[in-house]
C-alpha positions in Angstrom: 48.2 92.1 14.5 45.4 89.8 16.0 43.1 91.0 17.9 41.6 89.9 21.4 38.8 87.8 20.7 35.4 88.4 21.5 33.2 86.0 23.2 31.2 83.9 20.7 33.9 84.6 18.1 35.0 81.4 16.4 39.0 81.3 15.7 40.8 78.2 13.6 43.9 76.7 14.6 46.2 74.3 12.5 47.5 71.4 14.1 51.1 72.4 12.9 51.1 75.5 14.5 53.6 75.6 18.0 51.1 76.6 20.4 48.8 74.2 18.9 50.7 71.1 19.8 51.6 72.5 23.4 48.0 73.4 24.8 45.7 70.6 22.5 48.1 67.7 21.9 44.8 65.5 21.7 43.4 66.9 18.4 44.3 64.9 15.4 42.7 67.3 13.0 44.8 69.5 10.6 42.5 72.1 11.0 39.5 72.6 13.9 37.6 75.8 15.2 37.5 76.7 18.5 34.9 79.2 19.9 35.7 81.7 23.0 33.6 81.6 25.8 35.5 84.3 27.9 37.8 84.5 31.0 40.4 83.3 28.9 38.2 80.1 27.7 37.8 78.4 24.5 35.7 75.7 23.8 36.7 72.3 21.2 34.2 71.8 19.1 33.2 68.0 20.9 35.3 68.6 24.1 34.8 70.2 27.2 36.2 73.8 28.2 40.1 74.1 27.9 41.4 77.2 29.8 43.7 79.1 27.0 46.9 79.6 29.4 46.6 76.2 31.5 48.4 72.7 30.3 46.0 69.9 29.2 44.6 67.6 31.1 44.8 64.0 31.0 41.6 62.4 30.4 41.0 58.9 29.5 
């Protein structure tokens, strides 16, 4: 079981996994690290903050 992650806690994500490709379809990495900031926020290493439960944006 995984645990709710703390804030400052780095977590790892790869690319392949389902809700990977649904919340961060702009990563091209196999493998990145996000770190949680709270309120349900992570941050991309080298992009702003993503809210965990909302859909991407699309930025140019």
């Amino acid at each position: 079981m995984s645990q709710n992650p703390q804030i400052g806690d780095i977590v790892t994500f790869h690319r392949n996994h389902p809700h990977t490709s649904e919340m961060f379809p702009f990563l091209h990495t196999d493998l990145y690290y996000l770190r949680y900031e709270g309120n349900g926020h992570f941050i991309v290493t080298g992009k702003d903050h993503i809210p965990w439960d909302a859909q991407p944006t699309n930025e140019s």
